[in-house]
N, C-alpha and C positions, 0 to 999 in steps of 0.2 A: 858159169859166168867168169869164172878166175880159176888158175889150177892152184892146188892144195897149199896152204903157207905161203901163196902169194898177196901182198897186199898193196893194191890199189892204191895213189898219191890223191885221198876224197879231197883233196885242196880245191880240185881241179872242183869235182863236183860243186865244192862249195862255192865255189865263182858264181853257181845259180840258184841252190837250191839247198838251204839244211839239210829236209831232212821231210821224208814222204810217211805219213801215218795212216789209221786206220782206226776208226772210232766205232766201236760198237755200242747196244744195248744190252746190256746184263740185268737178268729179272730181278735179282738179289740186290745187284750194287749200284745200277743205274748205268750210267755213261759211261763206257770205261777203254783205256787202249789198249787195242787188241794189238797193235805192230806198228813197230819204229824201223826202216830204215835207211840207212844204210845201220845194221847192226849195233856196230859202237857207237852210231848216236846217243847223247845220253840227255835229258831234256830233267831240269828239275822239276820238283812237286809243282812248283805253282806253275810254270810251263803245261805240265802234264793236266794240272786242272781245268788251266784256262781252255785249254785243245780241248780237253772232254767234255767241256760246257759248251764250248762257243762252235762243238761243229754239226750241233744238230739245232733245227730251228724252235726256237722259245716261241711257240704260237699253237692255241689252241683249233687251229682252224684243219688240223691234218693232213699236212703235205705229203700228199699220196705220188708216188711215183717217182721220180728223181729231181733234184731242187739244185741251184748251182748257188753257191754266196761267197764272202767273204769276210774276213774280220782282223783284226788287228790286235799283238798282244806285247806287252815287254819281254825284251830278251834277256836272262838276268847271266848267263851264261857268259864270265869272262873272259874265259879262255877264249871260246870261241872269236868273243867278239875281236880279240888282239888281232885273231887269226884272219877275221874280215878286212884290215885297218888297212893293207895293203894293197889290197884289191879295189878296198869300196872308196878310199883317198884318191886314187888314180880316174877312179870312173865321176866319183863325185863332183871333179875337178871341172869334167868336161860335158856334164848333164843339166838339164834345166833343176832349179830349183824342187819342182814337184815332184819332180821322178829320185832326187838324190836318196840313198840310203842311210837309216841310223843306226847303228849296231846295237842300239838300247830298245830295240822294237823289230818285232819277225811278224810278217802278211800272212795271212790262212787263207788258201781258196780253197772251198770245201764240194764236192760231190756227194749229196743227201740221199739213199734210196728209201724209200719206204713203202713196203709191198706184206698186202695178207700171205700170211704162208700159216696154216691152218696145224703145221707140226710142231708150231714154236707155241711154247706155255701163252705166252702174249697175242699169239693170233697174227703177230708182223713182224716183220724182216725192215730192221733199222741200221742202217748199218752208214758211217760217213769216209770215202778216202780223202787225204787231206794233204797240200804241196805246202810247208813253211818255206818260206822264202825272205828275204831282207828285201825284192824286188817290187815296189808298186804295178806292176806290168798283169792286169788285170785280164786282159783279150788273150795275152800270150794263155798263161795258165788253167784259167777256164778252157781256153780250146783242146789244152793237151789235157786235160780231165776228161772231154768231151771222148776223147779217144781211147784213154787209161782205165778207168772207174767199172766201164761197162766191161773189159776185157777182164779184170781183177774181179769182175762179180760172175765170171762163166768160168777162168781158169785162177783163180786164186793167187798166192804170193809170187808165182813165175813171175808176173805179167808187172809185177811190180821191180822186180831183179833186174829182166831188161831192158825197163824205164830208166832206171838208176843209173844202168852200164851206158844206154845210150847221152843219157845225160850229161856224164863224164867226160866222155867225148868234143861232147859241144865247143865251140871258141868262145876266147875271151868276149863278153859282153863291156863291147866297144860301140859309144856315142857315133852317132856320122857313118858306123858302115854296115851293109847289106850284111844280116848273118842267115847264113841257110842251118837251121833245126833240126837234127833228125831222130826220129825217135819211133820205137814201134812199128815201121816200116812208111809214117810220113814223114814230110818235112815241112816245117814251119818258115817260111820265110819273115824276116824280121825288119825293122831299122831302128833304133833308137834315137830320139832327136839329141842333138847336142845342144849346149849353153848358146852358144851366139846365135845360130838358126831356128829356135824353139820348135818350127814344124818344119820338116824337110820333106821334098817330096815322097811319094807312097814308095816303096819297093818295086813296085810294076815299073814306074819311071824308069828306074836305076836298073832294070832290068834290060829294059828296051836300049840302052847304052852298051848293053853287050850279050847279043842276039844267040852266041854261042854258047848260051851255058846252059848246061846239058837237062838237068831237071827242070820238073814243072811242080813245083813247094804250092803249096796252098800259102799265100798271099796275107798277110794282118798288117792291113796298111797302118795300124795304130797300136802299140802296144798298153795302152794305157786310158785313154778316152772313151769315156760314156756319155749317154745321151745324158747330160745332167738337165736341161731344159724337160724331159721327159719326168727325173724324178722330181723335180722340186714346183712342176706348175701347175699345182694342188695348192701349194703354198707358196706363190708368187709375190701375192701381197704382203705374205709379212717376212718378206728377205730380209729388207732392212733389221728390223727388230734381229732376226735370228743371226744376222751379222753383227749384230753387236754385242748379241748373248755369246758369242763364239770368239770374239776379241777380249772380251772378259772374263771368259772360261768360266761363264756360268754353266751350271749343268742342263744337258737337252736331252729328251727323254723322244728318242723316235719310232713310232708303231706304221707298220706299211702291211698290206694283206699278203705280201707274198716277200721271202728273206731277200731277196734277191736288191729289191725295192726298197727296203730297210738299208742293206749295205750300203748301195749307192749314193742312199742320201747323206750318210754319215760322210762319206767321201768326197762327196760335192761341200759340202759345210766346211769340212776342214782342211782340205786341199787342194780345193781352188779358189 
């Protein structure tokens, strides 16, 4: 990835991404983290707890197979956050309200497997990889898990090395213009909407504007936007009430049969 004693400017990475983990299940100690990197990341105790709690599903129902979610935790990490105030001022500037960054809080989108494996004391293979980000861009990151998760569960920490390198890479995560993604050999085509235009047209559009450019990116016309009509029309009729239990920060307690469904709601309720 780097030759020997050379070290990488992770500033750059940081533009996108903390810091990529890897949440196992330990028979002895429970939920524990198996790998942080980019290396020198250093995440404190209560960082390190909340990751090890929060990236495997609290639900008795056995989520067999692979499960995508998310979650949200404070960043108590000062240093780092100084080290965001540049980046995330400039960008915050020119972002809608929903999407801005706080440097007192880092996003978790988690990749859950959970498979019998008959060699393990426990009888399953538990294991969560995990992107912290400052970024709400929910589509974005779930997609590159989609691609990531399963590679790191056939070739192990490589697959996580040239994630990282490719990430570095990346350009600045700039409001208003087309960013081409690449990473693991796709590319993600992106737009992030600005302050004055809230929704600007898809990427496809802005593509079609210049016919010659050369790749064909897999397309996220949204970086951000979920069906929230989908999670909350269970409980339609009592928005009102739950919008005002959420204005007064009374506490809401939300159970859904699948994590995914859970996160969502949490994220419709207090961020739009």
């Amino acid at each position: 990835m780097q030759a020997k004693g050379d070290v990488l400017p992770w500033e750059r990475f940081r533009d996108w991404v903390h810091c990529l983990a890897v949440v196992t299940f330990d028979l002895e100690l429970g939920q524990t983290l198996e790998t942080v990197y980019p290396l020198h990341v250093k995440l404190s105790e209560e960082e390190k707890s909340n990751v090890c709690y929060l990236s495997f599903p609290d639900s008795n129902s056995g989520c067999m197979g692979d499960t995508q979610f998310h979650f949200r935790i404070r960043h108590s990490s000062s240093k780092l956050n100084k080290l965001f105030c540049g980046v995330s001022n400039k960008y915050n500037s020119n972002c809608p309200p929903a999407l801005q960054t706080d440097p007192k809080f880092m996003n978790g989108y988690v990749y859950f497997r959970q498979v019998k494996d008959p060699s393990l004391r426990r009888g399953y293979f538990q294991k969560s990889v995990v992107i912290l980000t400052k970024f709400s861009f929910g589509n974005l990151f779930h997609q590159i898990l989609r691609l990531l998760a399963p590679q790191y569960f056939d070739i192990g920490l490589r697959s996580i090395e040239l994630a990282c390198n490719d990430i570095y890479q990346w350009p600045s995560p700039v409001p208003g213009e087309v960013l081409n993604l690449f990473i693991l050999g796709s590319t993600f085509e992106i737009l992030i909407p600005t302050a004055s235009s809230g929704r600007l047209g898809s990427p496809v559009q802005q593509l079609k504007a210049n016919p010659s450019f050369p790749i064909s990116p897999v397309v996220i016309t949204s970086v951000h936007e979920v069906n929230f009509f989908q999670c909350l029309k269970q409980i339609i009729c009592h928005l009102h009430l739950l919008w005002e239990l959420v204005l007064t920060a009374e506490p809401i307690v939300v159970m859904a049969p699948v994590p995914d469904s859970s996160a969502n709601t949490v994220n419709a309720l207090i961020r739009f």
